[in-house]
FISEMAR-145369 format. One record per residue: x, y, z of N, C-alpha, C in turn. Coordinates in nm, 3 decimals. Example, Ala and Ser with C-alpha at 12.3 -4.5 7.8 and 13.67 -1.06 7.14 Angstrom:
BEGIN
R n_u n_v n_w ca_u ca_v ca_w c_u c_v c_w
R 1.319 -0.569 0.780 1.230 -0.450 0.780 1.320 -0.330 0.780
R 1.285 -0.225 0.708 1.367 -0.106 0.714 1.290 0.003 0.787
***
This chain:
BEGIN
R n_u n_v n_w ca_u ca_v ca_w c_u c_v c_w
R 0.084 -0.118 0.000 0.000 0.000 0.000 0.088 0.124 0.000
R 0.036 0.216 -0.071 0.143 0.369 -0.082 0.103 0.426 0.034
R 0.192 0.479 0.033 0.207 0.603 0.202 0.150 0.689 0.144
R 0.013 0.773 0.232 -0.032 0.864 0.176 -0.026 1.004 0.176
R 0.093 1.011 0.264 0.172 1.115 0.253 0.230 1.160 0.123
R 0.295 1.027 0.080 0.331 1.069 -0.039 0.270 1.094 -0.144
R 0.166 1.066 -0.167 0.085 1.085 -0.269 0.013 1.177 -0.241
R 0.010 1.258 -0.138 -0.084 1.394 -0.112 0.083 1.498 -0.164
R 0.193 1.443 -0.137 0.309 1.528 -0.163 0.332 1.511 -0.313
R 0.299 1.444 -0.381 0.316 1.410 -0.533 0.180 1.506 -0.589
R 0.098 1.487 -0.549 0.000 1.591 -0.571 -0.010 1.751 -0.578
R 0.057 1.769 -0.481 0.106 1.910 -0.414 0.199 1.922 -0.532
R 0.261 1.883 -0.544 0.406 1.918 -0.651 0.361 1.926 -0.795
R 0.257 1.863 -0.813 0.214 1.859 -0.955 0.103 2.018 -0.958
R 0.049 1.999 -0.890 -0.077 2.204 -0.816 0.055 2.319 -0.859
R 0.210 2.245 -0.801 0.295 2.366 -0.797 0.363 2.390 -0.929
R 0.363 2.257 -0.971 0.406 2.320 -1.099 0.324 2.332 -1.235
R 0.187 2.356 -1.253 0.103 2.374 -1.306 0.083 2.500 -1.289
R 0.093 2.614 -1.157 0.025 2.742 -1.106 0.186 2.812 -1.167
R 0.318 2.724 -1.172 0.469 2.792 -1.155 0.432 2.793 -1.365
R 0.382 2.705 -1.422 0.342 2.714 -1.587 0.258 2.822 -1.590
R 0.155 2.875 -1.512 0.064 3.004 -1.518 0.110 3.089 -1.549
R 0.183 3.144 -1.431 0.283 3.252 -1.398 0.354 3.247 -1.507
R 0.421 3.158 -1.532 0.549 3.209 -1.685 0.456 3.242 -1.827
R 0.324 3.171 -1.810 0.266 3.193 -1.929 0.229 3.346 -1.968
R 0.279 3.355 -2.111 0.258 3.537 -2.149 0.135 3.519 -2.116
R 0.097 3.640 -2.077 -0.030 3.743 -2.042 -0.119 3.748 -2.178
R -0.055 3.757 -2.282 -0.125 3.774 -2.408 -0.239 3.666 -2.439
R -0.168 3.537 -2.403 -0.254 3.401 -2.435 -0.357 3.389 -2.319
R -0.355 3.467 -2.258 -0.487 3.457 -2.142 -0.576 3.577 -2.193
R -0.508 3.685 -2.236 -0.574 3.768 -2.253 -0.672 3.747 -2.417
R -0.563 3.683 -2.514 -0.647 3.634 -2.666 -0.774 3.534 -2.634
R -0.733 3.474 -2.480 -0.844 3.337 -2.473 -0.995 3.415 -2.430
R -0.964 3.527 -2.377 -1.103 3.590 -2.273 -1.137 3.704 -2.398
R -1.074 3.735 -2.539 -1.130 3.848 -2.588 -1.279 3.791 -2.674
R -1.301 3.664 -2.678 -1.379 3.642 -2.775 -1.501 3.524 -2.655
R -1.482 3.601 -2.553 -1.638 3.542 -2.486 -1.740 3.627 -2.511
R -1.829 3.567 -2.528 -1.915 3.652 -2.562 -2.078 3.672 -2.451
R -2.120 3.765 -2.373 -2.232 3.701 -2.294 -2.368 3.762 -2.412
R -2.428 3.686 -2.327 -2.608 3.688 -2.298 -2.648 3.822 -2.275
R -2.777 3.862 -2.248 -2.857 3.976 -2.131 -2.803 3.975 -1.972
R -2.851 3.843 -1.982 -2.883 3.797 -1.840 -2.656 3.806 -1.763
R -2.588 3.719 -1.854 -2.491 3.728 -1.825 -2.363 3.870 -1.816
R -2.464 3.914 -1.893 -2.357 4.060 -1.856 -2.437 4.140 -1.774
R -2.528 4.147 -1.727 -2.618 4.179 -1.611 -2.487 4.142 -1.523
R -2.491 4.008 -1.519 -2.423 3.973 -1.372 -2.268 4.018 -1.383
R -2.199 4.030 -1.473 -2.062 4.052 -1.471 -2.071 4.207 -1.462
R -2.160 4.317 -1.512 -2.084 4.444 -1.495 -2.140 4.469 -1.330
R -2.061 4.574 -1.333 -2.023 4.577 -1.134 -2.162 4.638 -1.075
R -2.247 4.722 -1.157 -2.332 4.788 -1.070 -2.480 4.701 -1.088
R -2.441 4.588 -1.176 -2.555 4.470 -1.160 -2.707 4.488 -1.203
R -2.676 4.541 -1.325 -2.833 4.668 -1.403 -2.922 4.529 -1.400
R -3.058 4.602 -1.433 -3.158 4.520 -1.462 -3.152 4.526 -1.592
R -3.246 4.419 -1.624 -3.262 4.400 -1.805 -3.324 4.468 -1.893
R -3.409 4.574 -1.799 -3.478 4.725 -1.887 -3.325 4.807 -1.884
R -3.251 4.826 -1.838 -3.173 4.917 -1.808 -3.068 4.893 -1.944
R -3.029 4.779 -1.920 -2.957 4.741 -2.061 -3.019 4.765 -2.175
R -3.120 4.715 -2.159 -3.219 4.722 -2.318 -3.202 4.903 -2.328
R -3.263 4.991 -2.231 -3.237 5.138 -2.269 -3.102 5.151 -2.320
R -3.011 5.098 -2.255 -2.832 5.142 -2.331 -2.830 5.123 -2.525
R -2.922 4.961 -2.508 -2.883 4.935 -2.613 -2.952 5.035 -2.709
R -3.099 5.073 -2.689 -3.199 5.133 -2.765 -3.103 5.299 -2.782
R -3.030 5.324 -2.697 -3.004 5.470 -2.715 -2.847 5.481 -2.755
R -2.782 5.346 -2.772 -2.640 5.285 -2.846 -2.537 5.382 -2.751
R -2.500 5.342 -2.599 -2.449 5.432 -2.496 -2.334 5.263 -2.455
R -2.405 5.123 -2.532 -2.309 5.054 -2.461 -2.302 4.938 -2.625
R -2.163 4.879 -2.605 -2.127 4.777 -2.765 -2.190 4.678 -2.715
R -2.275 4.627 -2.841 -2.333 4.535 -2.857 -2.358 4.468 -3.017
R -2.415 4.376 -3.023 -2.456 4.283 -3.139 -2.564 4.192 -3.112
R -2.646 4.245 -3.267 -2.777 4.179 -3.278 -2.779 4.069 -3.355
R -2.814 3.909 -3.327 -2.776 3.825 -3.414 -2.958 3.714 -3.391
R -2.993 3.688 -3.533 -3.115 3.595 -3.444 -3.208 3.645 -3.378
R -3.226 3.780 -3.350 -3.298 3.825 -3.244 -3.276 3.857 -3.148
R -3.153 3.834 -3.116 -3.089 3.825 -2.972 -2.966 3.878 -2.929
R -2.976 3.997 -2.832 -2.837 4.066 -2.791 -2.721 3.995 -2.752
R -2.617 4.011 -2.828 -2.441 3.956 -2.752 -2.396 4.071 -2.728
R -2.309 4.050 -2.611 -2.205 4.133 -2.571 -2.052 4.084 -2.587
R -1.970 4.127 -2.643 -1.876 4.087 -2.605 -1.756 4.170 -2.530
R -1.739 4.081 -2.425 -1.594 4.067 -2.367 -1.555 4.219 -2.359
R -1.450 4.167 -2.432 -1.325 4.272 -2.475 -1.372 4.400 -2.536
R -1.492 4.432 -2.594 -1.524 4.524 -2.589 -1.646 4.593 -2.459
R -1.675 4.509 -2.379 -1.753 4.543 -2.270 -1.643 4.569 -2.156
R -1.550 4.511 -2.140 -1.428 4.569 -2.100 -1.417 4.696 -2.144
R -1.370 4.715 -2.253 -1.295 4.849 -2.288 -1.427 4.995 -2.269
R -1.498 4.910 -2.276 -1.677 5.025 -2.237 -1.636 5.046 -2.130
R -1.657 4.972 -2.024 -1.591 4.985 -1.886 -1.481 5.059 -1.848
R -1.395 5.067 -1.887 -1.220 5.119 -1.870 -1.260 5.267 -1.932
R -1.331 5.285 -2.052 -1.296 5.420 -2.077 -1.474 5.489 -2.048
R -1.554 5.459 -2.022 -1.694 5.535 -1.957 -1.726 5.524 -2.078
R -1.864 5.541 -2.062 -1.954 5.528 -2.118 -1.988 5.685 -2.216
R -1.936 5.797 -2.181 -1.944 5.897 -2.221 -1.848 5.874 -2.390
R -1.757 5.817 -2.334 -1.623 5.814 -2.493 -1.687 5.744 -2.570
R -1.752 5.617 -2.560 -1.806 5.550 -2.658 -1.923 5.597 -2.724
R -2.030 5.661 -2.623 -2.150 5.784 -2.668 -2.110 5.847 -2.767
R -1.995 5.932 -2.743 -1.980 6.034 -2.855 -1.873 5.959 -2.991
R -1.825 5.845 -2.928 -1.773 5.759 -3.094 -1.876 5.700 -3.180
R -2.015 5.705 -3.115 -2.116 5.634 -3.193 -2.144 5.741 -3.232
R -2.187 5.883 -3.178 -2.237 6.009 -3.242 -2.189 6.038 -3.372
R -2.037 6.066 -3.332 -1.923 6.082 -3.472 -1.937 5.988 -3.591
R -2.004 5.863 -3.512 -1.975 5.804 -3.671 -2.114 5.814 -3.722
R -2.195 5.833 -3.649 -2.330 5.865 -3.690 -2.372 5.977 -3.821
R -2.267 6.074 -3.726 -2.286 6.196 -3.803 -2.218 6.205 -3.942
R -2.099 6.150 -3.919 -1.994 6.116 -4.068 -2.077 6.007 -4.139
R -2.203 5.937 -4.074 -2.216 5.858 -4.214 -2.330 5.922 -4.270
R -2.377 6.030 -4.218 -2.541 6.109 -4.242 -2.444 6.255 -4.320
R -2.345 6.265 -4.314 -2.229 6.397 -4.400 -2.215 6.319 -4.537
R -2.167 6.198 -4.516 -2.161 6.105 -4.670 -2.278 6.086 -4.730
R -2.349 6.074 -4.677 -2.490 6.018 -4.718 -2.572 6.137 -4.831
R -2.540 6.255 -4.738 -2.593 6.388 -4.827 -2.524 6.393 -4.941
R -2.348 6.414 -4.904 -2.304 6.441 -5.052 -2.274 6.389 -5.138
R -2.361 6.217 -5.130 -2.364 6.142 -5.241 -2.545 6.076 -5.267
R -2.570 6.145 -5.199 -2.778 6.157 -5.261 -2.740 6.301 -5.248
***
């Protein structure tokens, strides 16, 4: 029969060098793995911090204040850009949707 010491210590050593492979692993490949999740309603409800209700989102989306995608019927969020909504407010992205709003309603005239 094995000593089960040792095999709780063979265990331990294998936790350590799996977490010691984390750590060396570039940042990039964790960061390429999380840019392309994509949530739900319901799931980015729960991930952004102030925990909106599902009218509240639906207003963002109806008044284009937060990135999103309509596919099927059905809102996605993704990730890496619900991140970067986050990091830079909600005000910067407002007025990047305005701008392009407005530059595509400037083209629009001087080619009708």
């Amino acid at each position: 029969m094995n000593n089960p010491f040792e095999i709780l210590n063979d265990r331990l050593s294998n936790i350590e060098n799996l977490l010691l492979d984390m750590k060396h692993s570039p940042k990039e490949a964790n960061i390429a793995s999380n840019a392309d999740v994509w949530f739900d309603l319901m799931e980015l409800c729960d991930y952004l911090p102030d925990k909106p209700k599902k009218p509240t989102v639906y207003t963002w989306v109806k008044l284009k204040t937060i990135p999103f995608h309509k596919g099927k019927k059905k809102l996605r969020f993704l990730k890496s850009e619900i991140d970067q909504w986050l990091k830079h407010g909600k005000s910067e992205f407002h007025i990047s949707v305005a701008t392009d709003q407005f530059l595509s309603n400037l083209k629009n005239k001087r080619n009708g």
